[in-house]
FILO-118929 format. One line per field, with one value per atom (N, C-alpha, C): residue number from 1; atom name; x, y, z. Coordinates in nm, 4 decimals. Example, Ala and Ser with C-alpha at 12.3 -4.5 7.8 and 13.67 -1.06 7.14 Angstrom:
num = 1, 1, 1, 2, 2, 2
atomo = N, CA, C, N, CA, C
X = 1.3190, 1.2300, 1.3200, 1.2850, 1.3670, 1.2900
Y = -0.5690, -0.4500, -0.3300, -0.2250, -0.1060, 0.0030
Z = 0.7800, 0.7800, 0.7800, 0.7080, 0.7140, 0.7870
//
This chain:
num = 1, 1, 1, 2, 2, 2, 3, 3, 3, 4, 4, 4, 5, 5, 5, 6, 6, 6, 7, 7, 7, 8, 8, 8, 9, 9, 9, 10, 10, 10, 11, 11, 11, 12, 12, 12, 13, 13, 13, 14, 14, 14, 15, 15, 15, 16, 16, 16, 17, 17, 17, 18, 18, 18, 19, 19, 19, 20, 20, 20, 21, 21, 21, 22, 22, 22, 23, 23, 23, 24, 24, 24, 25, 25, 25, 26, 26, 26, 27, 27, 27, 28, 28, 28, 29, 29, 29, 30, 30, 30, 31, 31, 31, 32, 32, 32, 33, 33, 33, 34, 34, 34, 35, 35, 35, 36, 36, 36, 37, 37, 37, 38, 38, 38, 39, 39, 39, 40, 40, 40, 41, 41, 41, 42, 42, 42, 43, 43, 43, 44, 44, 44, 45, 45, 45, 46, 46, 46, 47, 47, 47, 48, 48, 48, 49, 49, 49, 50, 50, 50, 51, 51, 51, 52, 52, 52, 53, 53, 53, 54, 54, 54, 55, 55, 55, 56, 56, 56, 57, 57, 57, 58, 58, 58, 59, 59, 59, 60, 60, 60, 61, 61, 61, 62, 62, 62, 63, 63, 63, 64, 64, 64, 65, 65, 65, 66, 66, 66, 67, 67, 67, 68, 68, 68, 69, 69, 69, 70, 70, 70, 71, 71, 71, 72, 72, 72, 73, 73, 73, 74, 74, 74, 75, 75, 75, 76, 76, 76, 77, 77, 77, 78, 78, 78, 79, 79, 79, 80, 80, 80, 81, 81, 81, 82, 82, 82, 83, 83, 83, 84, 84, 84, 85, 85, 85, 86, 86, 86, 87, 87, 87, 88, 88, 88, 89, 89, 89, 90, 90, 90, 91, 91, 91, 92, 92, 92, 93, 93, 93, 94, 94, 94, 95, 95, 95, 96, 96, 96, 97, 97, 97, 98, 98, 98, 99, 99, 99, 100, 100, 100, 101, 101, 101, 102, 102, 102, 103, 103, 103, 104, 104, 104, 105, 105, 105, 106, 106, 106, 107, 107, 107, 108, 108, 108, 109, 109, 109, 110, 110, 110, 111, 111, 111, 112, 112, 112, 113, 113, 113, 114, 114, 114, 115, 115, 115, 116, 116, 116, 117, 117, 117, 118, 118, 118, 119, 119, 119, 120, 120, 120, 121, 121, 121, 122, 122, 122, 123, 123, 123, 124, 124, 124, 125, 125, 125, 126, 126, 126, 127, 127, 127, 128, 128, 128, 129, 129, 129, 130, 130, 130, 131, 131, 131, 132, 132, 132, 133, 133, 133, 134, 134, 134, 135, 135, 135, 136, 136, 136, 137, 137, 137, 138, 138, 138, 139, 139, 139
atomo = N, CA, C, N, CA, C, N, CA, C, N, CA, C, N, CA, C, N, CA, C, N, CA, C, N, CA, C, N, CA, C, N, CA, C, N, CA, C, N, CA, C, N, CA, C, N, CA, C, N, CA, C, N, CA, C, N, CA, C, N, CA, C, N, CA, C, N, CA, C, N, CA, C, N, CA, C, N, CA, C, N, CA, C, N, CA, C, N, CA, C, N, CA, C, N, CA, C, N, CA, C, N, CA, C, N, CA, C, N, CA, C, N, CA, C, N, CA, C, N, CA, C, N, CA, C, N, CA, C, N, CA, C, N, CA, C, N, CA, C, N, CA, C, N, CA, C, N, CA, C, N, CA, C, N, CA, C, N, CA, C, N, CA, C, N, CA, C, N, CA, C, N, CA, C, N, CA, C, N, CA, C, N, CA, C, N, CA, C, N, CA, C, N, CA, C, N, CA, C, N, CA, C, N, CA, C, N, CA, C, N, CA, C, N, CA, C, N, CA, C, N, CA, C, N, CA, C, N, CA, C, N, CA, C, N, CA, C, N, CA, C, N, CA, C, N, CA, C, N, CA, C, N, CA, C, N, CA, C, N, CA, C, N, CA, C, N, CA, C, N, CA, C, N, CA, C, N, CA, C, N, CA, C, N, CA, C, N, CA, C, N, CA, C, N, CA, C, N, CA, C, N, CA, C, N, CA, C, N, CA, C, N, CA, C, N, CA, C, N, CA, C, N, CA, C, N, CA, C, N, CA, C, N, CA, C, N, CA, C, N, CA, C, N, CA, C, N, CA, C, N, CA, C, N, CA, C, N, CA, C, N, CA, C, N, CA, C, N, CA, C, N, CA, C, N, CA, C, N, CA, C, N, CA, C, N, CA, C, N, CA, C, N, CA, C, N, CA, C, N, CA, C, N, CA, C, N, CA, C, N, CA, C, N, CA, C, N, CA, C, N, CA, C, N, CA, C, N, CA, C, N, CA, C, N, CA, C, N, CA, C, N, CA, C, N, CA, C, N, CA, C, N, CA, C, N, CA, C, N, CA, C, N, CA, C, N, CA, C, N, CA, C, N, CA, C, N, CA, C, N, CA, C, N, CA, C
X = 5.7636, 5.6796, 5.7311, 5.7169, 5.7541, 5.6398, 5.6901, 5.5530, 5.4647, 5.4873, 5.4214, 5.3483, 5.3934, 5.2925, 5.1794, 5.2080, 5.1213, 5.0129, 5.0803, 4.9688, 4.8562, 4.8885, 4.8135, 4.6921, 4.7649, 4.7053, 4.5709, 4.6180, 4.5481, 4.3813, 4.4245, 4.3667, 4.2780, 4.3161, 4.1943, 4.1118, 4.2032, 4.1141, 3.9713, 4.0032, 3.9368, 3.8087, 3.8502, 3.7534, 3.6292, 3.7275, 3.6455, 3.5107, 3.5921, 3.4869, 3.3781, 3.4182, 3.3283, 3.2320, 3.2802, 3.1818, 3.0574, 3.1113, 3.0525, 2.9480, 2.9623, 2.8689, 2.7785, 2.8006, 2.7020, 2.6305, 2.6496, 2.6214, 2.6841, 2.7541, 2.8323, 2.8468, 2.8237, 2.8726, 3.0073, 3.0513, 3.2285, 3.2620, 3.3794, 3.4654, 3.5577, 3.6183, 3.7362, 3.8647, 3.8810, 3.9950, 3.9895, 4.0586, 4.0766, 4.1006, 4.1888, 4.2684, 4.1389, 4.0609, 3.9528, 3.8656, 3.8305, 3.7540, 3.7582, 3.9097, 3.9901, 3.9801, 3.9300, 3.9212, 3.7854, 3.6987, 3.5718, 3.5326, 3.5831, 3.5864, 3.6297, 3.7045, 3.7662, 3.7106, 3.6510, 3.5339, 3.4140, 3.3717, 3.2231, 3.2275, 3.3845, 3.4279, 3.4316, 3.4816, 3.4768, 3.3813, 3.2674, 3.1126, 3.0755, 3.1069, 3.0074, 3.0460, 2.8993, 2.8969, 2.9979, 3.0654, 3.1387, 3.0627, 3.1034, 3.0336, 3.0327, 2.9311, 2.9445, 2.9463, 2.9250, 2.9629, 3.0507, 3.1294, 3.1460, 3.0537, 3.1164, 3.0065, 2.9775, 2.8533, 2.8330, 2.9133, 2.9958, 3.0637, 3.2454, 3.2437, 3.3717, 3.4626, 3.4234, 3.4993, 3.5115, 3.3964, 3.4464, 3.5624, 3.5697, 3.6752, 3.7711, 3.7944, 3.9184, 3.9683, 3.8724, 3.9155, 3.9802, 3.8997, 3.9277, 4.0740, 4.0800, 4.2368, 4.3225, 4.3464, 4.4276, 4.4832, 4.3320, 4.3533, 4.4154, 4.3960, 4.4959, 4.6462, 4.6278, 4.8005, 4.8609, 4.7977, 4.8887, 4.8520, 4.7928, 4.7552, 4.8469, 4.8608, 4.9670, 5.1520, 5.1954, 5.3219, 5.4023, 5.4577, 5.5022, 5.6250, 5.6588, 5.8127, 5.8901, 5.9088, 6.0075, 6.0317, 5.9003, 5.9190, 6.0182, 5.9971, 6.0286, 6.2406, 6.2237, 6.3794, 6.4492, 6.3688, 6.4677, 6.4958, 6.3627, 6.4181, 6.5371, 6.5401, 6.5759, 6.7631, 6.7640, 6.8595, 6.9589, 6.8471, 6.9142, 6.9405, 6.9172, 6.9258, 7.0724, 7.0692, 7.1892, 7.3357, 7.3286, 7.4331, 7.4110, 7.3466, 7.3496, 7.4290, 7.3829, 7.4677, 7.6190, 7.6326, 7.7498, 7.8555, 7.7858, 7.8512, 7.9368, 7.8165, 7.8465, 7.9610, 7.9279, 8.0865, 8.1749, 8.1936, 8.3146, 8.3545, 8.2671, 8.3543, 8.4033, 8.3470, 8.3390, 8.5120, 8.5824, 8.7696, 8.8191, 8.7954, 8.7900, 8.7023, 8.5532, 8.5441, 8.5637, 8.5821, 8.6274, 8.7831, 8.8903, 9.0065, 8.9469, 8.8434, 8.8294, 8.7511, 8.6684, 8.6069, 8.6995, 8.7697, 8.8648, 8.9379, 9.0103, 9.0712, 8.9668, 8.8511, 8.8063, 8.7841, 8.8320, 8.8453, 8.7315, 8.6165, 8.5306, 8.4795, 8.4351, 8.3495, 8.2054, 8.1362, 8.0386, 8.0405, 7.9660, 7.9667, 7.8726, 7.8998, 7.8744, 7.7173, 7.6195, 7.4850, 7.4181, 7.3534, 7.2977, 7.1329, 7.1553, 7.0805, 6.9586, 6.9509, 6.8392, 6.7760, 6.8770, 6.7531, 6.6880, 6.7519, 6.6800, 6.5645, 6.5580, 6.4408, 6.3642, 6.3947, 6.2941, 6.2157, 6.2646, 6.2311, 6.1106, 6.1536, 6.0858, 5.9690, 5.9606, 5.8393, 5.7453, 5.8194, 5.7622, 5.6661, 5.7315, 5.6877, 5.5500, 5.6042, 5.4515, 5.3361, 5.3790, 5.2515, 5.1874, 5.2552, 5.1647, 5.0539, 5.1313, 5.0580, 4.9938, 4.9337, 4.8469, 4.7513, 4.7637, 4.6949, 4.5847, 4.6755, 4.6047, 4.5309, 4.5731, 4.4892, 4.3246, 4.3840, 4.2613, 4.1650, 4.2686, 4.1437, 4.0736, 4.1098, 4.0932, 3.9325, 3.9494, 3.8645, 3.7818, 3.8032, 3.6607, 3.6039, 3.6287, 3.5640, 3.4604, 3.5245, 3.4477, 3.3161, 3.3140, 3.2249, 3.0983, 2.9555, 2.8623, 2.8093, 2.7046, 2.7172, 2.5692
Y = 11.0416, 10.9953, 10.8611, 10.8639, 10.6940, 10.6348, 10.5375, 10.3627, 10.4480, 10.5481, 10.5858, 10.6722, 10.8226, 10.8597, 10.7863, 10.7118, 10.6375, 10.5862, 10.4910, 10.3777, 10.5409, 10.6321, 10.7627, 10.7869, 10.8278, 10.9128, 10.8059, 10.6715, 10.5474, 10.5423, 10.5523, 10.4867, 10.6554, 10.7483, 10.8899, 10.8506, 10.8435, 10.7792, 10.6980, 10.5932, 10.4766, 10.5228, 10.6111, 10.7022, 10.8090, 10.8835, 10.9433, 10.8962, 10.7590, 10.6975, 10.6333, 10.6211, 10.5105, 10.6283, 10.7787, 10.8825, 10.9255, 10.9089, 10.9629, 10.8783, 10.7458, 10.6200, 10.6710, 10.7084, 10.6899, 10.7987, 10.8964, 11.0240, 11.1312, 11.0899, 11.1624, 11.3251, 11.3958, 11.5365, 11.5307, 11.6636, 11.6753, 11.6505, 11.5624, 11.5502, 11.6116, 11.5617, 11.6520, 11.6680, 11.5596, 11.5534, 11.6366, 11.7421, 11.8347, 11.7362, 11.5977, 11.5520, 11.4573, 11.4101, 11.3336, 11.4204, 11.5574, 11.6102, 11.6898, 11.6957, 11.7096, 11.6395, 11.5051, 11.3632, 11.3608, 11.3868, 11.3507, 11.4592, 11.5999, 11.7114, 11.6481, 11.5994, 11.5179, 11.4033, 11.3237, 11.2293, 11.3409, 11.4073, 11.4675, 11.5346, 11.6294, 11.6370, 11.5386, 11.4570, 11.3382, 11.2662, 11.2548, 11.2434, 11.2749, 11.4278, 11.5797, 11.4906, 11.5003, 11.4476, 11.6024, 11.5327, 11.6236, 11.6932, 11.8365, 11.9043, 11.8365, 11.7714, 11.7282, 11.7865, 11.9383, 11.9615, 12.1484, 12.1921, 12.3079, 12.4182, 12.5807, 12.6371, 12.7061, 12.7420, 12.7988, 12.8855, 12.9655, 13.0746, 13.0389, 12.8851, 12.8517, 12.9015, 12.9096, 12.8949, 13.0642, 13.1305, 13.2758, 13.3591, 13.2598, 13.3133, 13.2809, 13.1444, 13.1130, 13.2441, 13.2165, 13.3281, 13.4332, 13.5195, 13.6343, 13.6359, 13.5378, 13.4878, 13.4635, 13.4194, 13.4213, 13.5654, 13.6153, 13.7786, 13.8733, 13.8428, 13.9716, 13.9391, 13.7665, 13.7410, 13.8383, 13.7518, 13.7898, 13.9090, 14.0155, 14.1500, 14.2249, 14.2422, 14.3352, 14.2676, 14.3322, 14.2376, 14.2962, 14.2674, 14.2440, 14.3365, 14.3942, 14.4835, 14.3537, 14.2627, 14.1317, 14.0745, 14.1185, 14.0622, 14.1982, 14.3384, 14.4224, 14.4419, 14.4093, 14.3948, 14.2843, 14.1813, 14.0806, 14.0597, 14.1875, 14.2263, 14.2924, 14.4166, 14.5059, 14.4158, 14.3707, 14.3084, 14.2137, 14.1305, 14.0450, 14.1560, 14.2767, 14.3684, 14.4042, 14.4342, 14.5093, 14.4298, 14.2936, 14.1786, 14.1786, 14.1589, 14.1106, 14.2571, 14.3652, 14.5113, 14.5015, 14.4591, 14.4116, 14.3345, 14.1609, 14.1136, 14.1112, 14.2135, 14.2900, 14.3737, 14.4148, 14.5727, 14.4557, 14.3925, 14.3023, 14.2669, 14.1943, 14.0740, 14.1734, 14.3090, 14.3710, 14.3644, 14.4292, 14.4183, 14.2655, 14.1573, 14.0429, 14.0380, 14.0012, 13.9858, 14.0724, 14.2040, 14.3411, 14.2846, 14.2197, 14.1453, 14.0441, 13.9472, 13.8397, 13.8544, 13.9555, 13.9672, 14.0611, 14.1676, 14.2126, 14.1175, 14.0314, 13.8938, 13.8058, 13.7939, 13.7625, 13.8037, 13.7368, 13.7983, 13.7257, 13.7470, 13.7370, 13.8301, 13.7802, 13.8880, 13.7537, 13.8446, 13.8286, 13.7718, 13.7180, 13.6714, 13.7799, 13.8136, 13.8792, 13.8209, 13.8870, 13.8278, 13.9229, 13.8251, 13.9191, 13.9755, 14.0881, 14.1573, 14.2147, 14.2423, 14.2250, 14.1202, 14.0010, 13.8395, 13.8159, 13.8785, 13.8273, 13.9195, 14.0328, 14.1192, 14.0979, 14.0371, 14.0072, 13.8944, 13.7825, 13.6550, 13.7329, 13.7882, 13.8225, 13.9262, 13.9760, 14.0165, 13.9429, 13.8943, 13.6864, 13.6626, 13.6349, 13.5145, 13.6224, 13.7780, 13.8256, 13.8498, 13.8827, 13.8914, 13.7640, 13.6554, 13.5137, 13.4732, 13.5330, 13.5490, 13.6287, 13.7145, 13.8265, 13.7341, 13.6891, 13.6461, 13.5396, 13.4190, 13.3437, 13.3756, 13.4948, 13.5066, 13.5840, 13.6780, 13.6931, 13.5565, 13.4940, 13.3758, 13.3230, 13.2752, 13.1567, 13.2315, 13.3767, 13.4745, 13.5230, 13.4819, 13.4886, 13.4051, 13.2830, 13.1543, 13.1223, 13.1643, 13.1327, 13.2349, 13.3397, 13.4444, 13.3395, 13.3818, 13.3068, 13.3831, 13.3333, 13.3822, 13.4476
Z = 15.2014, 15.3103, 15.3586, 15.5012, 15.5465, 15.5611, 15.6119, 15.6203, 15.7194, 15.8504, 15.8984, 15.8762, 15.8268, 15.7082, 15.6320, 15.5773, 15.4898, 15.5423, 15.6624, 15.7509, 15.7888, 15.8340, 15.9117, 15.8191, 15.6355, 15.5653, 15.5078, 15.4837, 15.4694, 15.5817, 15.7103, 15.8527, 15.8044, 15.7565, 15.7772, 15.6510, 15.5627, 15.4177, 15.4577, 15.5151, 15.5155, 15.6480, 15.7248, 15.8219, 15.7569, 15.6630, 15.5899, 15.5294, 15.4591, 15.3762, 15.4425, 15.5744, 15.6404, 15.6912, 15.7283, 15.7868, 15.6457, 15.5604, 15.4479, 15.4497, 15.4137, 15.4284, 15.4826, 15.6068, 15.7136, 15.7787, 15.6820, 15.6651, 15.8532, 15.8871, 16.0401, 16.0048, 16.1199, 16.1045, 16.0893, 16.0763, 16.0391, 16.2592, 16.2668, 16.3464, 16.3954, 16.5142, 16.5662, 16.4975, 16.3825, 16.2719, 16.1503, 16.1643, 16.0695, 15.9184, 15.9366, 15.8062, 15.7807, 15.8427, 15.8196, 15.7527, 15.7662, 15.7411, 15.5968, 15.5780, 15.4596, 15.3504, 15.4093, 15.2995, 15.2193, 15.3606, 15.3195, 15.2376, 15.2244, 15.1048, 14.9591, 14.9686, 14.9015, 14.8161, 14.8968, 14.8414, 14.8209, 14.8432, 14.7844, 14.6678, 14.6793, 14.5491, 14.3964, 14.4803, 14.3196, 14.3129, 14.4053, 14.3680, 14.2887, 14.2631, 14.2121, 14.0043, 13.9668, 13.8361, 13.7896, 13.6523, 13.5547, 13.4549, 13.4459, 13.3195, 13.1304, 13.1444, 13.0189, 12.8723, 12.8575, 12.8036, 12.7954, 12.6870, 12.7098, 12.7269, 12.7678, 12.7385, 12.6125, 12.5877, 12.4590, 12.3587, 12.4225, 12.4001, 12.4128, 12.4428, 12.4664, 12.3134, 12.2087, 12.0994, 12.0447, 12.0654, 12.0972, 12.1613, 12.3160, 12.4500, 12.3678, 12.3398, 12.2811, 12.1763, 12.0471, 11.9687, 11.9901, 12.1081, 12.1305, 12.2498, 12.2912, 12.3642, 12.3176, 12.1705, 12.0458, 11.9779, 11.9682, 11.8350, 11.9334, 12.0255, 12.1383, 12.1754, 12.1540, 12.1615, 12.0529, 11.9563, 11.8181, 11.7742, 11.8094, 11.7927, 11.8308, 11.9782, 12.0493, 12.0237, 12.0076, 12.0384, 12.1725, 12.2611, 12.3566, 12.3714, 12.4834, 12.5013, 12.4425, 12.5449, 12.5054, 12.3494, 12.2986, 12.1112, 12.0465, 12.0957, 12.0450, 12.0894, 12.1862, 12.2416, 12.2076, 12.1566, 12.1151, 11.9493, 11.8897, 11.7617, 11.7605, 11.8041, 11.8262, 11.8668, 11.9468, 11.9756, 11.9103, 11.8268, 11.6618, 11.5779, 11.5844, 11.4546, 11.5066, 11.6396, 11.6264, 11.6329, 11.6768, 11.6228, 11.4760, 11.3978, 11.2679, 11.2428, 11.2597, 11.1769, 11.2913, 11.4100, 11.4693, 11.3546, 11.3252, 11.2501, 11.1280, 11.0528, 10.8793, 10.9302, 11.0128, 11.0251, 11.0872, 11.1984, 11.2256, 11.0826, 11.0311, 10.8935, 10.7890, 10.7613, 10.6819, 10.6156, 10.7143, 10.6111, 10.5960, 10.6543, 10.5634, 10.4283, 10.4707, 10.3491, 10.2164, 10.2436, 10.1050, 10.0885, 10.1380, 10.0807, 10.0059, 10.0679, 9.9958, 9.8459, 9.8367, 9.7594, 9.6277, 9.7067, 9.6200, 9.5058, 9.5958, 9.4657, 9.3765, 9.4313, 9.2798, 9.1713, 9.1037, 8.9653, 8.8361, 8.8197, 8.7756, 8.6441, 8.5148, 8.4372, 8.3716, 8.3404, 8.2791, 8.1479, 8.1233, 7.9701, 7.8990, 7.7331, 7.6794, 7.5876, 7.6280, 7.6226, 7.4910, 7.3841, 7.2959, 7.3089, 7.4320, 7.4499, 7.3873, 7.2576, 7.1400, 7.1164, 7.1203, 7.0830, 7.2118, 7.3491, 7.4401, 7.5069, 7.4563, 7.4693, 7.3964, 7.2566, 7.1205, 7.2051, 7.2433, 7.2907, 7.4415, 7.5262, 7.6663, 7.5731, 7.5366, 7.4127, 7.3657, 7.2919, 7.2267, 7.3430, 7.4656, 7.5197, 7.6339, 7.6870, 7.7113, 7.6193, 7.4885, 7.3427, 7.3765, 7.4103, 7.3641, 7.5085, 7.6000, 7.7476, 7.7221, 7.6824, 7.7053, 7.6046, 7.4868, 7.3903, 7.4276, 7.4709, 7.5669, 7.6511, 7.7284, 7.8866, 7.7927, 7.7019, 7.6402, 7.5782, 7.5140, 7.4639, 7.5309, 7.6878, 7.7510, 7.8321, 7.8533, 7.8925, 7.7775, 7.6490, 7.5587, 7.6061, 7.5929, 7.6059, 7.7403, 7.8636, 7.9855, 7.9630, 7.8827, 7.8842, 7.8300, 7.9193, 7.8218, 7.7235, 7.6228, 7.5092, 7.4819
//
């Protein structure tokens, strides 16, 4: 806007306000008449509070987002799935070379002490969970 604009939108402003004052019918100025809508508008007191049911609407404007899911959620699964199974088959004859050369074994684990022990240690859990559940029982 230029200085002239302004001085215009200013000079209807200041018309408006002065018609409002003075209670005038609406005028031959459409932009004057525009204003003074304008001022009666921001007269008008504000709703002080929500309405009753505001926290319901909400709710129910939420559970339907996240309820339905969307073509667009379903295509852009659909779309990461099929790069990710893209990627695995691209890398696939690299990494089966790379993995081929390692040369890796296991250590030799004594399988009996460590089932004896995972035994051990659910007997003593069960034992407890029973004790701790005598006790809360009243008597």
């Amino acid at each position: 806007m230029n200085n002239q604009d302004n001085d215009l939108q200013s000079r209807m402003q200041a018309q408006a306000e002065v018609a409002e004052r003075q209670g005038l019918r609406a005028g031959n100025d459409a932009g004057v008449d525009r204003y003074r809508l304008v001022l009666r508008a921001l007269r008008q007191p504000l709703a002080d509070q929500l309405p009753a049911d505001f926290a319901r609407r909400v709710a129910a404007r939420v559970a339907l987002v996240e309820e339905g899911g969307s073509l667009d959620d379903w295509l852009v699964t659909l779309l990461l799935l099929g790069m990710a199974i893209a990627g695995v088959v691209y890398v696939q004859p690299a990494m089966a070379s790379i993995v081929g050369q390692l040369n890796f074994t296991l250590p030799t684990l004594p399988w009996p002490l460590l089932g004896a022990a995972g035994v051990s240690v659910a007997l003593a859990w069960v034992i407890d969970a029973g004790a701790s559940g005598w006790h809360r029982r009243p008597h």
